[in-house]
MARBA-3410 file (N, C-alpha, C, O; in Angstrom, 1 decimal):
207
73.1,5.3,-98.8,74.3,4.4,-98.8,74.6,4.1,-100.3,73.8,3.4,-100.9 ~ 75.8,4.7,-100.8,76.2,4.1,-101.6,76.2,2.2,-102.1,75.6,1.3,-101.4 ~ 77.1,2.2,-103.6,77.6,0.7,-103.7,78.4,0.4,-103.0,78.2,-0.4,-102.2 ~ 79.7,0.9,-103.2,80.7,0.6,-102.1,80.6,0.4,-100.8,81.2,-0.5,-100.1 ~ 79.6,1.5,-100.3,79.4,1.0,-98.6,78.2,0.0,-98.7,77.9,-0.6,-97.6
77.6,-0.2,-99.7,76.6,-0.9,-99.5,77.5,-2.7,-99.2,77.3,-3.3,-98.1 ~ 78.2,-3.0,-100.1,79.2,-3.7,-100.9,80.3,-4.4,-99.0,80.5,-5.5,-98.6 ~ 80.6,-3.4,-98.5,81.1,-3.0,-97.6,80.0,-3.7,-96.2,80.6,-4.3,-95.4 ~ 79.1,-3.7,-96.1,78.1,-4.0,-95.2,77.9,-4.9,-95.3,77.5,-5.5,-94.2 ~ 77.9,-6.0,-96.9,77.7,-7.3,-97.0,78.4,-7.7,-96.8,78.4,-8.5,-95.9
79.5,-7.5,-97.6,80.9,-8.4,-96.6,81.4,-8.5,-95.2,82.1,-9.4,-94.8 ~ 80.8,-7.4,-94.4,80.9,-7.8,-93.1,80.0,-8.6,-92.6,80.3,-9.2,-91.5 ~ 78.6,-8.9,-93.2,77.9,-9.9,-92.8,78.0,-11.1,-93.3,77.1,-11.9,-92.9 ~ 78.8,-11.5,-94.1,79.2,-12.6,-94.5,80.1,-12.7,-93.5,79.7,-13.7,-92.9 ~ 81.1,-12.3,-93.0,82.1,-12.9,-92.2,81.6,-12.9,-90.7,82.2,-13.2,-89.7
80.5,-12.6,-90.9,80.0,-12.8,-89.1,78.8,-14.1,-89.2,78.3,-14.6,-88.2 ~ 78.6,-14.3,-90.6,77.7,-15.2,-90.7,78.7,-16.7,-90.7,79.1,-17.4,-91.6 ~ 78.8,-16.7,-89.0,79.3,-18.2,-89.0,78.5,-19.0,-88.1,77.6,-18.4,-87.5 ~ 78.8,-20.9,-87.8,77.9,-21.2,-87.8,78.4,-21.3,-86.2,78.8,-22.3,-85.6 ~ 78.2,-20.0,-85.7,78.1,-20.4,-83.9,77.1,-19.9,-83.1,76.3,-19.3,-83.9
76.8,-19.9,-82.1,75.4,-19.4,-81.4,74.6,-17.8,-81.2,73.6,-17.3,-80.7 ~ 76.0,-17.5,-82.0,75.3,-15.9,-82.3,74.7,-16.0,-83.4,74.1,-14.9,-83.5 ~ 74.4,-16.8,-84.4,74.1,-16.9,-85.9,72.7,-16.7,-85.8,72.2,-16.0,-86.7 ~ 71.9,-17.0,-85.0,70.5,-16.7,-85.2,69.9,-15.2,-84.8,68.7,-15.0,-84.9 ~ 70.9,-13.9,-84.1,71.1,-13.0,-84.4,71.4,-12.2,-85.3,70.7,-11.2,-85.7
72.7,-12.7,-85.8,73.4,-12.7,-87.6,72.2,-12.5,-88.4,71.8,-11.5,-88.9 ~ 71.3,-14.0,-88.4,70.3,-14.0,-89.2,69.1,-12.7,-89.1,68.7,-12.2,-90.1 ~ 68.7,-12.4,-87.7,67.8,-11.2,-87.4,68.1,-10.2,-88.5,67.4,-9.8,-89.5 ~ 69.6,-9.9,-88.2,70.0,-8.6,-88.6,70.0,-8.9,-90.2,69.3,-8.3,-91.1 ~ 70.9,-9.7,-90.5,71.0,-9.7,-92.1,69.1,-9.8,-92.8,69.1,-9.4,-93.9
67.9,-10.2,-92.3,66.8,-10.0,-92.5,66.2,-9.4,-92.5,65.2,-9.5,-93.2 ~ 66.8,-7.7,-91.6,66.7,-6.2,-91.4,67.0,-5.6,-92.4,66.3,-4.8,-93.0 ~ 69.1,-6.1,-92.8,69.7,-5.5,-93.8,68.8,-5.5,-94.9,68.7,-4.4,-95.2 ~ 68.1,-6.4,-95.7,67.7,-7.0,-96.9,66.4,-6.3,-97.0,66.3,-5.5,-98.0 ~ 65.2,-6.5,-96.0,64.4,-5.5,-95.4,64.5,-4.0,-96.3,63.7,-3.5,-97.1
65.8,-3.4,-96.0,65.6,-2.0,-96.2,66.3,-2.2,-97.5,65.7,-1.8,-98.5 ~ 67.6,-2.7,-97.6,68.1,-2.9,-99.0,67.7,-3.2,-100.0,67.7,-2.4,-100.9 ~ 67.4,-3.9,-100.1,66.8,-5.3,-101.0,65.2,-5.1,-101.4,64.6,-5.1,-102.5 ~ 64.7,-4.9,-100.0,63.6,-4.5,-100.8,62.1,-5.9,-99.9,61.9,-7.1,-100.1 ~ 61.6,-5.0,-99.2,60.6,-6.2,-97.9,59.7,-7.3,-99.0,59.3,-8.4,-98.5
59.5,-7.1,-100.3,59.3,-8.1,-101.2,60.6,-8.5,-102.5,60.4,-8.3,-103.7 ~ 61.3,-8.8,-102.1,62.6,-9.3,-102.5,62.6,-10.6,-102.2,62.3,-11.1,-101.2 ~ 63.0,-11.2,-103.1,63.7,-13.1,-103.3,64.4,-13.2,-102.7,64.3,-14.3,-102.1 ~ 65.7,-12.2,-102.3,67.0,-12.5,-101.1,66.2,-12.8,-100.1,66.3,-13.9,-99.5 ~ 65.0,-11.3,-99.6,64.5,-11.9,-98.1,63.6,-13.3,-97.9,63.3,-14.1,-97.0
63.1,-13.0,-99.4,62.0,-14.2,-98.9,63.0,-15.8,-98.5,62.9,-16.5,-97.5 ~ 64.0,-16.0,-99.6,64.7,-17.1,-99.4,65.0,-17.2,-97.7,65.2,-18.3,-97.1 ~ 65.1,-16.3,-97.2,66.0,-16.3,-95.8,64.8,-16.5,-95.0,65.0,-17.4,-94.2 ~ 63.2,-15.7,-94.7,62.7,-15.9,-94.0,61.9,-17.6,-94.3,61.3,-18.2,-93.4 ~ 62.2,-17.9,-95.4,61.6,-19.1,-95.6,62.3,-20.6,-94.5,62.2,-21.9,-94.5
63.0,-19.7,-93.7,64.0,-21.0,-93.0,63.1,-20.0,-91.5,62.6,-18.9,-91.3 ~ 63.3,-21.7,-90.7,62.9,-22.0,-89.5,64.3,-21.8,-88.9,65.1,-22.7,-89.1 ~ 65.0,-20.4,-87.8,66.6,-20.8,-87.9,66.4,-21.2,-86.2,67.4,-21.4,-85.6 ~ 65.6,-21.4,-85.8,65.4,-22.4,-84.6,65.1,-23.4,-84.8,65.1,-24.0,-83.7 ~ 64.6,-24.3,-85.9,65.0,-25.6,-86.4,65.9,-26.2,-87.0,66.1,-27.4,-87.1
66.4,-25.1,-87.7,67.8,-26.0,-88.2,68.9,-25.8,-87.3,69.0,-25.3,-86.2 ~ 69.9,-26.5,-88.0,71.1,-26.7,-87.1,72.1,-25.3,-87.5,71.8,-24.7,-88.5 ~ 73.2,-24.9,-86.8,73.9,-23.7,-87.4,74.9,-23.7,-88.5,75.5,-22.9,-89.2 ~ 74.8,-24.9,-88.5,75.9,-25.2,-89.9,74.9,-24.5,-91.3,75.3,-23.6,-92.1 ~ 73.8,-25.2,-91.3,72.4,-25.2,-92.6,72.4,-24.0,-92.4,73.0,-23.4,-93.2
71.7,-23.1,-91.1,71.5,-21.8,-91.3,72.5,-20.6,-91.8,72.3,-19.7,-92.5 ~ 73.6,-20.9,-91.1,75.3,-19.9,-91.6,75.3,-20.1,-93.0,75.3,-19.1,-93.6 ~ 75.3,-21.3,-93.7,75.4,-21.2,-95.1,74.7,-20.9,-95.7,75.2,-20.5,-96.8 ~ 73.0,-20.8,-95.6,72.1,-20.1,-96.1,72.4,-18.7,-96.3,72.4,-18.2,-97.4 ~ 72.7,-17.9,-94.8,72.4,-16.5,-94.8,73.7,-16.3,-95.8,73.5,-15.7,-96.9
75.2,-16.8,-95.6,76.4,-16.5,-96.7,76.1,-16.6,-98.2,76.5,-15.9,-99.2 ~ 75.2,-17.9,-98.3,74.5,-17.8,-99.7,73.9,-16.8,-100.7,74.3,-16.3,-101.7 ~ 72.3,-16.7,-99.7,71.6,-15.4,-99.7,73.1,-14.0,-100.0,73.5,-13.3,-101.0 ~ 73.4,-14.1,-98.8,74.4,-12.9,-98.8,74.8,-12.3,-100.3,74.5,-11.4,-101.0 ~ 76.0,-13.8,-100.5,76.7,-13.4,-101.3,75.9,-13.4,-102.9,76.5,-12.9,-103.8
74.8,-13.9,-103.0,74.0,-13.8,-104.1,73.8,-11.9,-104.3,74.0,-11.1,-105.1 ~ 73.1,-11.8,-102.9,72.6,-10.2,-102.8,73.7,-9.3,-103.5,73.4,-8.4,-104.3 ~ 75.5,-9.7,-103.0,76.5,-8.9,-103.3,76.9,-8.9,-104.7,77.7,-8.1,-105.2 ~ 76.5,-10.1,-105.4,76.9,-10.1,-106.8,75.6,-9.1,-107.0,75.8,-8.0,-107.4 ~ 74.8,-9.4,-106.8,73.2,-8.7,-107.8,74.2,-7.3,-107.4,74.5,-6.8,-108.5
74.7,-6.4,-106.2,74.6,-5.1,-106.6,75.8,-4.9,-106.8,76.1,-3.7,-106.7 ~ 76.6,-5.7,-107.0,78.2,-5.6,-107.7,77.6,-5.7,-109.3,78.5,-5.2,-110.1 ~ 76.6,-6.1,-109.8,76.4,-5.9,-111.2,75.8,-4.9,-111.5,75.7,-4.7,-112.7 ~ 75.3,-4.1,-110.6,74.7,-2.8,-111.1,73.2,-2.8,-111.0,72.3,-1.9,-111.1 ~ 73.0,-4.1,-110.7,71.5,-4.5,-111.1,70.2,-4.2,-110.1,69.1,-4.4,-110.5
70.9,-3.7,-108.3,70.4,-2.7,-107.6,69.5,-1.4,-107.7,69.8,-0.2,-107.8 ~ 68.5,-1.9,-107.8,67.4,-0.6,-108.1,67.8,0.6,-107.6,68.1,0.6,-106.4 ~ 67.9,1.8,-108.2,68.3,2.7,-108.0,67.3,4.0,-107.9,66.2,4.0,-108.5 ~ 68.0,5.0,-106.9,66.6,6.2,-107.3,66.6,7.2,-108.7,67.6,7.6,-109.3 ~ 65.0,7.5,-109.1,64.5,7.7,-110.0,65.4,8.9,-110.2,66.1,9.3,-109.2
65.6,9.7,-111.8,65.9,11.2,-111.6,64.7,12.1,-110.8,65.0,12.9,-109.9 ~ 63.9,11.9,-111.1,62.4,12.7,-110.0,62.0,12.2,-109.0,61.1,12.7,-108.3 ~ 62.5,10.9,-108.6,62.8,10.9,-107.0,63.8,11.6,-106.5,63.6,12.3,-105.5 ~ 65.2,11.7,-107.2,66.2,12.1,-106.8,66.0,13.7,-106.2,66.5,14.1,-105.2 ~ 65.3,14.5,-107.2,64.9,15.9,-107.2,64.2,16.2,-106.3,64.3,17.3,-105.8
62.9,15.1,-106.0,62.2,15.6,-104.8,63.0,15.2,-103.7,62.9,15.8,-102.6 ~ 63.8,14.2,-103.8,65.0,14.2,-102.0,65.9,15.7,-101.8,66.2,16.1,-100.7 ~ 66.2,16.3,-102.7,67.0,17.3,-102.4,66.1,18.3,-102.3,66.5,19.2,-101.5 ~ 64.8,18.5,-102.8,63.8,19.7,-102.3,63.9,19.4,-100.8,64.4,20.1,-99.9 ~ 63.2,18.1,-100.8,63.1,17.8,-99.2,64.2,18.0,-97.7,64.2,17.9,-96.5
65.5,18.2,-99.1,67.2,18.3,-98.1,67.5,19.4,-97.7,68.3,19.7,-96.8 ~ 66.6,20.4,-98.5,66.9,21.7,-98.2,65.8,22.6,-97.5,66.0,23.7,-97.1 ~ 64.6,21.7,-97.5,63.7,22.3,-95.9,64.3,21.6,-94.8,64.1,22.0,-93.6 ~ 64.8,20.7,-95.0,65.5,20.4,-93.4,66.9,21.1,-93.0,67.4,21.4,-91.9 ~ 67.6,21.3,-94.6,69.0,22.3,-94.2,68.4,23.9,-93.5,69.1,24.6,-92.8
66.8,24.3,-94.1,66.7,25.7,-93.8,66.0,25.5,-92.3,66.2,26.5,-91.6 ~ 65.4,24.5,-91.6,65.1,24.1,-90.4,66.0,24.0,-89.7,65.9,24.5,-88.6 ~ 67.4,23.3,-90.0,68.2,23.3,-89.6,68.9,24.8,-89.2,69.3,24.7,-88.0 ~ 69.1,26.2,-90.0,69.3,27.3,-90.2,68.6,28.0,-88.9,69.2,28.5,-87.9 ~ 67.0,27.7,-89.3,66.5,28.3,-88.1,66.4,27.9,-86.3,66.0,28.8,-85.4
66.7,26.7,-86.0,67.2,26.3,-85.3,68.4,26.8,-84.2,68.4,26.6,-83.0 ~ 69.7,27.8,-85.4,70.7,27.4,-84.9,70.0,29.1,-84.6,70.4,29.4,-83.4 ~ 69.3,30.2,-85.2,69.0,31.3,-84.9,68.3,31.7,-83.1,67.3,31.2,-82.5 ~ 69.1,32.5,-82.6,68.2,32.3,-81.5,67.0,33.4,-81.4,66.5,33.7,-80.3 ~ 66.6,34.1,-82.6,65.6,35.4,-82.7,64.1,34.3,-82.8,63.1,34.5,-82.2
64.6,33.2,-83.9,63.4,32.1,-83.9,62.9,31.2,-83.4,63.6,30.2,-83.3 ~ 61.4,31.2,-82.9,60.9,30.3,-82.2,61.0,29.0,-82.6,61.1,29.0,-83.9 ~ 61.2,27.4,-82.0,61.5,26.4,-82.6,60.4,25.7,-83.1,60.6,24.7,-83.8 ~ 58.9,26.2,-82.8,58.0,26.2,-83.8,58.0,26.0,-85.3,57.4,25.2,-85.9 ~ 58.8,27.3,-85.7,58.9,27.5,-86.8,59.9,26.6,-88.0,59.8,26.6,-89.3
61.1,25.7,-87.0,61.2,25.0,-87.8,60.9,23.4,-87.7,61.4,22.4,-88.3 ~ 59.8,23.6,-86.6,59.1,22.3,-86.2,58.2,22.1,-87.4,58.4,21.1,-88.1 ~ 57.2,23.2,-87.6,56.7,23.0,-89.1,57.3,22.7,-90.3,56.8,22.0,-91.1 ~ 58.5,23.2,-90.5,59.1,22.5,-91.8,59.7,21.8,-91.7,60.3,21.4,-92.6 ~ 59.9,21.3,-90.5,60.6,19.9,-90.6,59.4,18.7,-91.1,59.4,17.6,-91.7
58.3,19.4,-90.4,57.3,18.2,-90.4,56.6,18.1,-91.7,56.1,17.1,-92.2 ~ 56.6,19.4,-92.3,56.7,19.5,-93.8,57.1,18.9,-94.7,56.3,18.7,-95.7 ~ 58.5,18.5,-94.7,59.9,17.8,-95.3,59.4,16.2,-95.4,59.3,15.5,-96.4 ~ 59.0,15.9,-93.8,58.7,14.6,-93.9,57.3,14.1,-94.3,57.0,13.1,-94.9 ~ 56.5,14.9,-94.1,55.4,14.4,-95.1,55.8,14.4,-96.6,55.4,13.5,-97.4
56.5,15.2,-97.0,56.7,15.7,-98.2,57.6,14.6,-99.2,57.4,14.4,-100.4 ~ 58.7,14.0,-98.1,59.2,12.2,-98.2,58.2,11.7,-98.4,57.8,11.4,-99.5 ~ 57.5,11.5,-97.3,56.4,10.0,-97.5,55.7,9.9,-98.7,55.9,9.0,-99.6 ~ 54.8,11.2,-98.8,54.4,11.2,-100.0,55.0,10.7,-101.3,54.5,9.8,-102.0 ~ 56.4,11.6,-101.4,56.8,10.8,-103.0,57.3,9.3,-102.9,57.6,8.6,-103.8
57.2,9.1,-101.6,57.6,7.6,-101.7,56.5,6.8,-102.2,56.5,6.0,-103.1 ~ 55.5,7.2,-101.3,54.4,6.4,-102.1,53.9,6.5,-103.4,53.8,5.6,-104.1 ~ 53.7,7.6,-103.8,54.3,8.1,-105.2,54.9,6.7,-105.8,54.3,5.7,-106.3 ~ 56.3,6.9,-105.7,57.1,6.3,-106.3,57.0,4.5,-106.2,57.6,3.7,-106.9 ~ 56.4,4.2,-105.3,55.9,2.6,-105.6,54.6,2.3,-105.6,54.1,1.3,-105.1
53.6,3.7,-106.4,53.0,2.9,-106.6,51.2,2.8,-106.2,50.2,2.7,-106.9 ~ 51.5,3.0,-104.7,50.8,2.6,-103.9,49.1,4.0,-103.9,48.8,4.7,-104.9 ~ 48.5,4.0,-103.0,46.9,4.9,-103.1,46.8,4.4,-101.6,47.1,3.4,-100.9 ~ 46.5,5.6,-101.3,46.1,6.1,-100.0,44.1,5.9,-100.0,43.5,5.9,-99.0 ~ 43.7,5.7,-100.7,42.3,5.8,-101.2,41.2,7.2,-100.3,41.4,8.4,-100.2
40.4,6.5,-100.0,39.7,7.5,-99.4,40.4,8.3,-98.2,39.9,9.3,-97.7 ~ 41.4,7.8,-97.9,41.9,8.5,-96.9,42.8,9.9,-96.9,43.9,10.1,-97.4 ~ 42.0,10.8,-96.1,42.9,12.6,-96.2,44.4,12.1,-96.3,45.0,11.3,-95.6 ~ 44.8,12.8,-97.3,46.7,12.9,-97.4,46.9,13.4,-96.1,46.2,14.2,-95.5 ~ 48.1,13.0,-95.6,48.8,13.5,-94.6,49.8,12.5,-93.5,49.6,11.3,-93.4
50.5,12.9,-93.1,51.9,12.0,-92.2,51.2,10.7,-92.4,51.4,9.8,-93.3 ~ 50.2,10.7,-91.4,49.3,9.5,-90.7,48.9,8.4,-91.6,48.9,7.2,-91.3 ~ 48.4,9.3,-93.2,48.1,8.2,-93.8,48.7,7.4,-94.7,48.3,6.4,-95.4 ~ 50.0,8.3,-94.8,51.2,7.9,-95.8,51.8,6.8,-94.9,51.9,5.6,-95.1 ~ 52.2,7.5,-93.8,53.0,6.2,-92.6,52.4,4.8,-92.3,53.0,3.8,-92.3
50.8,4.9,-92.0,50.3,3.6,-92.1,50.4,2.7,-93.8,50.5,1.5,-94.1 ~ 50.1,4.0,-94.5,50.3,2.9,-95.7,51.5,2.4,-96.1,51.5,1.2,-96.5 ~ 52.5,3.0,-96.2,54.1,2.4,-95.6,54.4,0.9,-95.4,54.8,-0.1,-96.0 ~ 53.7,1.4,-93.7,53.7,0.4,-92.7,52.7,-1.2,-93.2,53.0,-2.4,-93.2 ~ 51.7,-0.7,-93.6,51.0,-1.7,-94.2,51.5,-2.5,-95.0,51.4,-3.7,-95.0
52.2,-1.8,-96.1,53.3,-2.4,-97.4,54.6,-3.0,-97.3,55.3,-3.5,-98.2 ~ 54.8,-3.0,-95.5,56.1,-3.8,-95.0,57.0,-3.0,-95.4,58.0,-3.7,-95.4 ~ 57.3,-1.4,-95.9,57.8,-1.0,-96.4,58.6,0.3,-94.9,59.3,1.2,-95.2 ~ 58.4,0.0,-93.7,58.9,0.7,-92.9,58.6,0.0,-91.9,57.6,-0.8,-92.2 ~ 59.2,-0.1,-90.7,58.9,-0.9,-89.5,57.9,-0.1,-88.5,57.5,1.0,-88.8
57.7,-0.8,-87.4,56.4,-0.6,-86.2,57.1,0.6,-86.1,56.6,1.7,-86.3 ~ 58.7,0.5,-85.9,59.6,1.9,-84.6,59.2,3.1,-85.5,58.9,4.2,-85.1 ~ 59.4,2.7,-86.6,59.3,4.1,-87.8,57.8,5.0,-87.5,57.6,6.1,-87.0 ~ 56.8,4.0,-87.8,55.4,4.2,-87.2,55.4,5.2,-86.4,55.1,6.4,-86.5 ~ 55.9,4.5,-85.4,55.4,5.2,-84.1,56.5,6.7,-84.0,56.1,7.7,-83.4
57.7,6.6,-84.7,58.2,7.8,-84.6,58.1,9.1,-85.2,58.5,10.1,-84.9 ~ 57.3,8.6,-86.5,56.4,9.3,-87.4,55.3,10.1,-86.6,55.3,11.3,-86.5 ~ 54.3,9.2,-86.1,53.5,9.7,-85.4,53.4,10.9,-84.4,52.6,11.9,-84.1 ~ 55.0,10.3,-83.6,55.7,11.2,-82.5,55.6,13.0,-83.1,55.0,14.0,-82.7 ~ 56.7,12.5,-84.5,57.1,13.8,-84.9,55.7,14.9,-85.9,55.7,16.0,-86.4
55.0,14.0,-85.8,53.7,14.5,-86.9,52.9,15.1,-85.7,52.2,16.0,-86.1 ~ 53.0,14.7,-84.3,52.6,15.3,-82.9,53.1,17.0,-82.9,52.4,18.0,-83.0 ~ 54.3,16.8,-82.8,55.3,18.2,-82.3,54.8,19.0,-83.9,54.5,20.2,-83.9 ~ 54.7,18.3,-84.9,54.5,19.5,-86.3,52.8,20.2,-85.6,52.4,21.3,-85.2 ~ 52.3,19.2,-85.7,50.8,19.5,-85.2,50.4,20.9,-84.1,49.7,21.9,-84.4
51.1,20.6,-83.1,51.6,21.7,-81.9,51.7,23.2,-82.6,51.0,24.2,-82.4 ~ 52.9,22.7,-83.4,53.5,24.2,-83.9,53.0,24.8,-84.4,53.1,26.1,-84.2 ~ 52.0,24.0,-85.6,51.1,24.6,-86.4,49.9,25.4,-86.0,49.6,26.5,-86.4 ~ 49.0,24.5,-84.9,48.6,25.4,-84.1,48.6,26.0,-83.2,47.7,26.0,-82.4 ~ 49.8,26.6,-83.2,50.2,27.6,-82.0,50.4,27.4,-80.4,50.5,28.2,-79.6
50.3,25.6,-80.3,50.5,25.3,-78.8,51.9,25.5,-78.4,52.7,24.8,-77.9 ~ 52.0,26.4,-78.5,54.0,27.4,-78.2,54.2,25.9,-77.3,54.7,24.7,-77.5 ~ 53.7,26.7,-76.2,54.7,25.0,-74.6,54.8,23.8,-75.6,55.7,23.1,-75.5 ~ 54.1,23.7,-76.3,54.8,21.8,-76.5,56.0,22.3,-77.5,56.9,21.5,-77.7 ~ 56.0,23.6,-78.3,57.4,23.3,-79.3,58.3,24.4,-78.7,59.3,24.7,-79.3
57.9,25.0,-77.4,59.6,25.8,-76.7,60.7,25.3,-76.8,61.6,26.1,-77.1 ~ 61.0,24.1,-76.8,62.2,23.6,-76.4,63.1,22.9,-77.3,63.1,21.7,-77.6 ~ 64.2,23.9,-77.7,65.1,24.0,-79.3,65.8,22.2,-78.9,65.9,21.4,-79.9 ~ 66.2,21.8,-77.9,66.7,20.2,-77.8,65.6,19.4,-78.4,65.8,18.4,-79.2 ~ 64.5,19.8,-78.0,63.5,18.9,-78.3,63.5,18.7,-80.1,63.7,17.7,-80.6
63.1,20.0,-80.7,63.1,20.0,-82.2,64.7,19.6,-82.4,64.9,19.5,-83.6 ~ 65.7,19.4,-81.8,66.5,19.6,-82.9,67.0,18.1,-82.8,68.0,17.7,-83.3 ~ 65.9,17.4,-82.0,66.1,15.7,-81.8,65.4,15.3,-82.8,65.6,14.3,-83.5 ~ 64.4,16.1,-83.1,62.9,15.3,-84.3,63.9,16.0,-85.1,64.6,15.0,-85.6 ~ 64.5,17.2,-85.7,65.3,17.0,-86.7,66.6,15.8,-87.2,66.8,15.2,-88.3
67.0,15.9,-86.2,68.1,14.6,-86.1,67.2,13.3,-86.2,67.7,12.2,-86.5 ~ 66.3,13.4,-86.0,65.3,11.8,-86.2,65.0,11.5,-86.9,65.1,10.2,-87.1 ~ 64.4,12.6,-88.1,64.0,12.9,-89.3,65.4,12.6,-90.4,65.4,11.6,-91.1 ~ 65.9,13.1,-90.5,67.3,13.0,-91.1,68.3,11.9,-91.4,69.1,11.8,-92.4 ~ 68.0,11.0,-90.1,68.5,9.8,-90.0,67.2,8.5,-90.5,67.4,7.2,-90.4
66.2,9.1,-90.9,65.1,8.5,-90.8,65.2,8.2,-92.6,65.3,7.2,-93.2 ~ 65.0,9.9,-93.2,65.2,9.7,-94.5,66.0,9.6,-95.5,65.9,9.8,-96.7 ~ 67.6,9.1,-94.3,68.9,8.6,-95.3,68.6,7.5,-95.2,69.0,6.9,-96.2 ~ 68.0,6.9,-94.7,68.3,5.0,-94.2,67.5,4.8,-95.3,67.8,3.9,-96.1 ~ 66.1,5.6,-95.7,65.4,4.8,-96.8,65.3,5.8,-98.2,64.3,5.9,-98.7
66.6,6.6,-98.7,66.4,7.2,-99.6,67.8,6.4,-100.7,68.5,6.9,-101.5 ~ 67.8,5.3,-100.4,68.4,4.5,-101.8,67.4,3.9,-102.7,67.9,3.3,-103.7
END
């Protein structure tokens, strides 16, 4: 997501951030938004989770979240939005173009969907990694691989439970492929949902 759409997302939650009995919904989501935007150790989120919004009243809470909000929308109306590295940037497009050639083989009907079950599942280890990489983090004694990138992620508040568990899913079907359990990767709908899962997985956190 761009600034502009980013920009664009805030202002629609500003205008839904009023103070009526959906607002403690409002709040879920704008806590999601920030979450992924902003960043799971971010000042916007902490300010917002620091409120009780089933103890206050909806007036206190609506102006908090518009607050928060509109603070959030100056910080990336100033530019001042962390942005991806040039060698993060490079390893997302390595990683764009094992899922465009998965995608490729997919649409072939000579190829087993095996084969681009493994590079898809390739791709996405190949994300996690530089993500961790890129903030930071050590896997320590533990074997590199989907499993131990995704829990450490997950540990870092840095991806949710659903991500976890869909990681795990798709790190299943790579597993299959790789060793040759054909029946679990026959079926081209099946890969071309973990493809579409995968894809949708590493736009949402490739800002």
């Amino acid at each position: 997501m761009d600034t502009t759409q980013l920009i664009v997302h805030i202002d629609r939650l500003i205008r839904e951030a009023r103070p009526t009995q959906e607002i403690i919904g409002i709040y879920a989501e704008v806590c999601e938004f920030l979450r992924v935007y902003a960043g799971p150790k971010s000042e916007f989120l902490a300010n917002l989770k620091a409120l009780n919004p089933r103890s206050v009243n909806e007036n206190y809470l609506a102006e908090n979240v518009s607050a928060v909000l509109s603070a959030f929308r100056a910080h990336v109306d100033a530019g001042l939005q962390s942005q991806v590295s040039p060698e993060r940037r490079a390893q997302l497009d390595v990683v764009s173009d094992f899922l465009e050639q998965a995608h490729q083989l997919l649409e072939s009907k000579e190829i087993h969907p095996a084969a681009p079950a493994v590079i898809i599942g390739a791709a996405l280890e190949e994300f996690l990694r530089t993500w961790v990489e890129s903030e930071g983090l050590s896997i320590g004694p533990r074997k590199p691989g989907l499993d131990s990138y995704a829990t450490l992620l997950r540990d870092s508040d840095l991806i949710t439970k659903q991500d976890h568990k869909d990681i795990t899913a798709w790190g299943g079907l790579r597993n299959h492929a790789a060793h040759g359990e054909w029946v679990e990767v026959s079926d081209k709908n099946r890969i071309a949902l973990m493809l579409e899962g995968v894809n949708l997985f590493m736009r949402r956190y490739s800002l």
